[in-house]
FILO-501991 format. One record per atom (N, C-alpha, C): residue in one letter; x, y, z. Coordinates in steps of 0.2 Angstrom, whole numbers, padded with zeros to 4 digits, always signed. Example, Ala and Ser with C-alpha at 12.3 -4.5 7.8 and 13.67 -1.06 7.14 Angstrom:
residues 2
A+0066-0028+0039 A+0062-0022+0039 A+0066-0016+0039 S+0064-0011+0035 S+0068-0005+0036 S+0064+0000+0039 
END
This chain:
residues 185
X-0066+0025+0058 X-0061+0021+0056 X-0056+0025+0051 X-0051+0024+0049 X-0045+0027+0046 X-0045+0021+0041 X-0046+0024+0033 X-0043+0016+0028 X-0038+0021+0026 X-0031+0019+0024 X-0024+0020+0022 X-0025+0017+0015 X-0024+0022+0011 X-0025+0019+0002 X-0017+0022+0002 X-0014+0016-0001 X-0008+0020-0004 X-0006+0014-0011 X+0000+0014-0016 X+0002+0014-0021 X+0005+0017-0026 X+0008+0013-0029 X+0012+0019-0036 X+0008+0022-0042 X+0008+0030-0043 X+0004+0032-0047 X+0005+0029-0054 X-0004+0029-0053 X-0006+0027-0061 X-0009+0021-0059 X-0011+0020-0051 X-0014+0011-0051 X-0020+0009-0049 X-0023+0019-0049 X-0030+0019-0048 X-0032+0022-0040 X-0027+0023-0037 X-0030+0024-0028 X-0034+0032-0027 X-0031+0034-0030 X-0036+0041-0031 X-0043+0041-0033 X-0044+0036-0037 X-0050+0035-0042 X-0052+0031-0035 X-0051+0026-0034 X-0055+0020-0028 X-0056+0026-0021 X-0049+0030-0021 X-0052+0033-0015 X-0058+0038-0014 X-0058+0042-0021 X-0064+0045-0020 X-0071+0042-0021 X-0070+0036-0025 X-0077+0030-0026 X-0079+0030-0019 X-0073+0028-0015 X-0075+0026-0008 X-0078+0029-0001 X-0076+0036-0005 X-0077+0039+0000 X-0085+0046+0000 X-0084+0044-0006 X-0090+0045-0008 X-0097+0040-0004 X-0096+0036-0006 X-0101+0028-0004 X-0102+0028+0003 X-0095+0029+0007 X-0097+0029+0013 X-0097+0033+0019 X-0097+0040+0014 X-0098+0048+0016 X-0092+0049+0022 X-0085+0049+0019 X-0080+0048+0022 X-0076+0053+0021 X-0071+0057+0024 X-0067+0063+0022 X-0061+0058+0020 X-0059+0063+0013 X-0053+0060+0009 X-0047+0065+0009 X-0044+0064+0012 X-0036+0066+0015 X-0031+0064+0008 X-0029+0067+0003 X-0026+0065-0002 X-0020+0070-0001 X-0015+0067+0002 X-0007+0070+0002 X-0005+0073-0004 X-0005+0073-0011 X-0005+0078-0018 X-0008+0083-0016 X-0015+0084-0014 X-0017+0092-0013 X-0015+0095-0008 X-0013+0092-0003 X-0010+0093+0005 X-0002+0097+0000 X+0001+0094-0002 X+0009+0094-0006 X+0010+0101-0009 X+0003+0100-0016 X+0002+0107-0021 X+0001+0113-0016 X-0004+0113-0012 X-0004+0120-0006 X+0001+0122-0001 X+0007+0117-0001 X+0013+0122+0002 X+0017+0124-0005 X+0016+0120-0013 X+0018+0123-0014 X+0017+0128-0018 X+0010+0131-0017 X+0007+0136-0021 X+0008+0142-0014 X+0009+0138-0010 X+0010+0144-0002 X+0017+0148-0003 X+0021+0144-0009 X+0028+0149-0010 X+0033+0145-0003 X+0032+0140+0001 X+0035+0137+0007 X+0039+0134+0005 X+0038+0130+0000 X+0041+0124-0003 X+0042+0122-0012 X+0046+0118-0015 X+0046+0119-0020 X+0044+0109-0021 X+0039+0108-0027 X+0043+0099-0029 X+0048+0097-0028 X+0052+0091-0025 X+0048+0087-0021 X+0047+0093-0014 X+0040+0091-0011 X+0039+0095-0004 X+0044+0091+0003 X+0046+0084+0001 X+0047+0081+0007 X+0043+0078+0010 X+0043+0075+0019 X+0038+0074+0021 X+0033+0076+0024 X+0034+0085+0021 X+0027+0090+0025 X+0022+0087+0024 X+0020+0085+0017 X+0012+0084+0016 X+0011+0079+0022 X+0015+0073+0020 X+0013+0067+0026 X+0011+0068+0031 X+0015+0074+0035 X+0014+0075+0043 X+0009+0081+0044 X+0005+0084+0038 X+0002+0087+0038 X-0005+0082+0039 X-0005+0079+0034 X-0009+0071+0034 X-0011+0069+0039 X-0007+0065+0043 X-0006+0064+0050 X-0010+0066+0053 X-0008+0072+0054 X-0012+0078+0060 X-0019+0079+0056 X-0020+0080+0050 X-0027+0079+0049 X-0033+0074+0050 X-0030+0070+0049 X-0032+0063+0051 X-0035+0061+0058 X-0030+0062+0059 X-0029+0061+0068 X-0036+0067+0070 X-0036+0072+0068 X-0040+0078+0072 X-0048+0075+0069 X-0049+0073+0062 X-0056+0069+0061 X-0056+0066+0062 X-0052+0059+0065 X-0054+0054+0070 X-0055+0056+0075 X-0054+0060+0080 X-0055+0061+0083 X-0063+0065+0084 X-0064+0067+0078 X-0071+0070+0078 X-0077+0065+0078 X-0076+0060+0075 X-0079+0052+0074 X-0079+0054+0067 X-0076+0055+0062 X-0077+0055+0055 X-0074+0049+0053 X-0077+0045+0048 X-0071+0040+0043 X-0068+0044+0041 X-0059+0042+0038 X-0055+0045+0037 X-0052+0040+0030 X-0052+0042+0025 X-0048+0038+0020 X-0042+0042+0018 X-0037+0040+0019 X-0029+0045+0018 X-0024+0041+0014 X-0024+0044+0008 X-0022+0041+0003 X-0018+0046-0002 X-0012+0043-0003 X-0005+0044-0006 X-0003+0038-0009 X+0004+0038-0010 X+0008+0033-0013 X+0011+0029-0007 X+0011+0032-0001 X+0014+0028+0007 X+0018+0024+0003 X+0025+0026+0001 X+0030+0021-0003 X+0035+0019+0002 X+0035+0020+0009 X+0041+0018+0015 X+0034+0015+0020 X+0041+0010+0024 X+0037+0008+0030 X+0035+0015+0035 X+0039+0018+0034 X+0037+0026+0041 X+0031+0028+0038 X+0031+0030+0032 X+0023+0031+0032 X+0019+0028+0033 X+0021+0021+0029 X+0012+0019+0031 X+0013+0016+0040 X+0017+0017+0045 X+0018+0016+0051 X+0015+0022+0055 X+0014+0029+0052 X+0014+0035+0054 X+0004+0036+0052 X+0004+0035+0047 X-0004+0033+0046 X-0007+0027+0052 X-0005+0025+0052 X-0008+0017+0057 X-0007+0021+0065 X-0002+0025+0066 X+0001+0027+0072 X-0008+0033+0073 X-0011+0036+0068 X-0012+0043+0069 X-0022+0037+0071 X-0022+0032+0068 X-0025+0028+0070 X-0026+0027+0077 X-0021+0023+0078 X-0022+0020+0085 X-0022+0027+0091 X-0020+0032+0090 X-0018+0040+0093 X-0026+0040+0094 X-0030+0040+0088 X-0038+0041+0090 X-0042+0036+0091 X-0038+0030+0094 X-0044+0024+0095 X-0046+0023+0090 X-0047+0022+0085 X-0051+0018+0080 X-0045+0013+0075 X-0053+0009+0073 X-0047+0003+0069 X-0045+0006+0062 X-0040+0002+0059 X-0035+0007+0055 X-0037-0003+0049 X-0037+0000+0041 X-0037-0004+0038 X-0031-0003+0033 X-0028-0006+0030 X-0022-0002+0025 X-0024-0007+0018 X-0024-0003+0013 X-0024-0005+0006 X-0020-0005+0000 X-0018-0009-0001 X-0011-0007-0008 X-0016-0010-0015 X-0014-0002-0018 X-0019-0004-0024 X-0012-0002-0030 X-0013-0010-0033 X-0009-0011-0037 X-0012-0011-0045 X-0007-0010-0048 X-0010-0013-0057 X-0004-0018-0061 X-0009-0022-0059 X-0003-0030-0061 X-0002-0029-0069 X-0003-0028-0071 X-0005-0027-0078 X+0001-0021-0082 X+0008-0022-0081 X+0011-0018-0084 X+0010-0012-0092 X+0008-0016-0096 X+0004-0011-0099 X+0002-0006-0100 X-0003-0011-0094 X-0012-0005-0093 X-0010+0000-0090 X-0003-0001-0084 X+0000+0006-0078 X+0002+0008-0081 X+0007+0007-0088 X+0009+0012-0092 X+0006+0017-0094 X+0000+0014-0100 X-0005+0018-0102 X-0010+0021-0098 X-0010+0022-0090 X-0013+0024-0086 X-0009+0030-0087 X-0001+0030-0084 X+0002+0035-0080 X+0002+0038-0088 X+0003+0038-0094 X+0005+0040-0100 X-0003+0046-0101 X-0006+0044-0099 X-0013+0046-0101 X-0016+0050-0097 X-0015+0051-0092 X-0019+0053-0087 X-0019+0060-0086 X-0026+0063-0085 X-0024+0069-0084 X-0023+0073-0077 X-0019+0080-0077 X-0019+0085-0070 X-0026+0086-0067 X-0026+0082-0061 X-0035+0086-0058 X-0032+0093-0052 X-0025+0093-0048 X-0024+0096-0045 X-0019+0101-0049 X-0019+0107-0050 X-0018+0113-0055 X-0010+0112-0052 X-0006+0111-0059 X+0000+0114-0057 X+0004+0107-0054 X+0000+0104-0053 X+0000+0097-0050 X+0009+0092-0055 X+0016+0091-0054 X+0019+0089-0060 X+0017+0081-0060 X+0015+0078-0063 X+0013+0070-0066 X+0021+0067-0066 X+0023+0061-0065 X+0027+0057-0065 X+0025+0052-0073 X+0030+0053-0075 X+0030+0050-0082 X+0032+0041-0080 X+0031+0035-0085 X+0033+0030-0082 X+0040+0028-0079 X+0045+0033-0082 X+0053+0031-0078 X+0054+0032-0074 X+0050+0038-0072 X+0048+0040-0063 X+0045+0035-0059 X+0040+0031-0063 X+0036+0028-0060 X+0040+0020-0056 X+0044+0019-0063 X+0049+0013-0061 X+0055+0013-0056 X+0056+0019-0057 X+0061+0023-0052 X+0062+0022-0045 X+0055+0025-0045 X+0052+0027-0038 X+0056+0022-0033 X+0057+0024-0027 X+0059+0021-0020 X+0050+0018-0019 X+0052+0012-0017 X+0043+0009-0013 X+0045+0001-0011 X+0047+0002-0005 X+0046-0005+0001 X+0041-0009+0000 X+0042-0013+0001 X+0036-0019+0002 X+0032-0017+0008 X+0025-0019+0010 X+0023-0018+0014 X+0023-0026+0020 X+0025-0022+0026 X+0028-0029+0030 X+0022-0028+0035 X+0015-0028+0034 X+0010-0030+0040 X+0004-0034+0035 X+0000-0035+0039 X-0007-0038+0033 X-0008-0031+0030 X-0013-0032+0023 X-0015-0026+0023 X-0020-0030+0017 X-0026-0027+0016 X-0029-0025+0010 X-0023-0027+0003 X-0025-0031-0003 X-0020-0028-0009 X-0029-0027-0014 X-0029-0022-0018 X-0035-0021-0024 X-0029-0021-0030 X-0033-0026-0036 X-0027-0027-0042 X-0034-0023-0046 X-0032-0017-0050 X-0037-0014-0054 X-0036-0015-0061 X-0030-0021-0062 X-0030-0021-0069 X-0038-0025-0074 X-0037-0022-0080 X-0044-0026-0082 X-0050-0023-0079 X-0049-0021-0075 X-0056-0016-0072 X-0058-0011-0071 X-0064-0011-0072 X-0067-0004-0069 X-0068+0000-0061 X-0068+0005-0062 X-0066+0008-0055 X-0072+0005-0051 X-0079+0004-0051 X-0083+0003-0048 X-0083-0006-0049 X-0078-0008-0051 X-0078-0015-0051 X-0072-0017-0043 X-0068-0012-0046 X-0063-0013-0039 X-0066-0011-0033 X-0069-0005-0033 X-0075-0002-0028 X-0080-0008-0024 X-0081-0013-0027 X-0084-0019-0023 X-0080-0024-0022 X-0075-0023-0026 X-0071-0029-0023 X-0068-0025-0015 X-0066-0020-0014 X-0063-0018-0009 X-0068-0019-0003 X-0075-0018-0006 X-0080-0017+0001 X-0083-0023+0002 X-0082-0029-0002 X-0080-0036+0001 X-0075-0036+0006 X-0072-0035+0003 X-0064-0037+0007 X-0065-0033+0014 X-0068-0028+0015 X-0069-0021+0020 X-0074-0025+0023 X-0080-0030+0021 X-0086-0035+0025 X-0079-0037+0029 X-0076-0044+0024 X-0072-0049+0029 X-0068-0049+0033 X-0067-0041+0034 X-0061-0041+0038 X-0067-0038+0045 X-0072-0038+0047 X-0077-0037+0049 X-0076-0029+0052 X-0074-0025+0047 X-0075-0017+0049 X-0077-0013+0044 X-0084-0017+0043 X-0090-0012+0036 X-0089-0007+0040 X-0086+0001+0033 X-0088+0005+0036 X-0095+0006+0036 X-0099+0005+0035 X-0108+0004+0036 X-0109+0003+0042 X-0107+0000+0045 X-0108-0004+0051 X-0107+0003+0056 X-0112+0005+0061 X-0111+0009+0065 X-0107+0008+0072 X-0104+0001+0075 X-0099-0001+0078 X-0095-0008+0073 X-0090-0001+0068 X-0084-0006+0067 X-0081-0011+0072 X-0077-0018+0069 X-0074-0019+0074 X-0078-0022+0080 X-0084-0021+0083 X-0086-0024+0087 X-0088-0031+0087 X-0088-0034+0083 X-0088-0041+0080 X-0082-0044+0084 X-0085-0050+0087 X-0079-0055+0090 X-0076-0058+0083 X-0071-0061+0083 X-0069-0064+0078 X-0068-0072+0073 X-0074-0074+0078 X-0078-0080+0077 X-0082-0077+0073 X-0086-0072+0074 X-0089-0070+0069 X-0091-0067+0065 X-0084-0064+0063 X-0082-0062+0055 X-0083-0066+0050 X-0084-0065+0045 X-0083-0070+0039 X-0087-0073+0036 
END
C-alpha cells in the first residue's frame, strides 16, 4: 500500500511518518532528504523545484512494485503532487491512502516551526512567514485529515491507525483492501 503524508511544516508529518513506519515496517520516502542530496550533488541549488517529487515518484512506484508499504511524505502543497503520488499508486496496483496532517492550533505551529530542530544537515528550515506564505491548495479528494494540536506524537500515531482500521486498509492486514465494503467499519 502507498500512504501519502503531506502538510505544512511544523505540523508534525515527519514525526507521524517515521512513528509510522517504523510500527508498520514500512519504507519512508521523505522528499527534504530526496531534495538536500541533489543539492549537496552540486545539481541544484534551494528551492530544487520538482526534482525531489519526481524522484519520489519513481521511488515509490519501484517499492511498490517490490511489495513494500510505502509512506511518502512531503508537504504535497498542489493538487499535481498529491495526483502524481496517487498516480505512482495506482501504476503499481495497490491502494493508495492520503493524509493531511494539520496543527489547528496556531500557536503551537508557530512554536513548532520556531523551535524545531535541522535533522537533515544543511537542510534551510522555513521560519513562520514562510510558513504562512507558502502556496497550499486545498485538497479536493477524501483523504485522511490527523490534527496533532495538543498532542503527542504516539497519540496521533493511534489516532491515524484507527482511521487506517476504518477505512478497511490495516496495514497489518496481509491483503489490504480485500474487505468488501459492507464490511468495513
Amino acid at each position: 500500500m502507498l500512504i501519502v503524508i503531506g502538510g505544512l511544516p511544523g505540523t508534525g508529518k515527519t514525526t507521524l511518518a517515521r512513528l509510522l513506519a517504523a510500527r508498520i515496517d514500512a519504507v519512508h520516502l521523505r522528499v527534504d532528504t530526496i531534495e538536500q542530496a541533489i543539492v549537496r550533488s552540486g545539481l541544484a541549488r534551494h528551492p530544487v523545484g520538482p526534482a525531489g517529487y519526481v524522484i519520489g515518484y519513481a521511488l515509490a512506484e519501484e517499492h511498490l512494485r517490490q511489495g513494500l508499504t510505502v509512506i511518502a511524505e512531503s508537504v504535497n502543497p498542489l493538487a499535481v503532487t498529491r495526483d502524481s503520488w496517487h498516480s505512482a499508486g495506482i501504476q503499481a496496483a495497490v491502494p493508495v491512502v492520503e493524509v493531511e496532517v494539520v496543527c489547528s492550533d496556531p500557536d503551537e505551529h508557530r512554536d513548532r516551526v520556531a523551535t524545531r530542530s535541522i535533522d537533515i544537515p544543511h537542510l534551510p528550515l522555513p521560519d513562520w512567514q514562510h510558513v504562512l506564505d507558502r502556496d497550499y491548495e486545498s485538497w479536493n479528494r477524501e483523504h485522511l485529515v490527523i490534527d496533532t494540536a495538543g498532542q503527542e506524537p504516539q497519540q496521533s500515531l493511534a489516532l491515524l491507525l484507527r482511521h487506517l482500521d476504518h477505512t478497511g486498509l490495516n496495514p497489518h492486514d496481509p491483503n489490504p483492501g480485500a474487505r468488501r465494503p459492507a464490511e468495513r467499519g
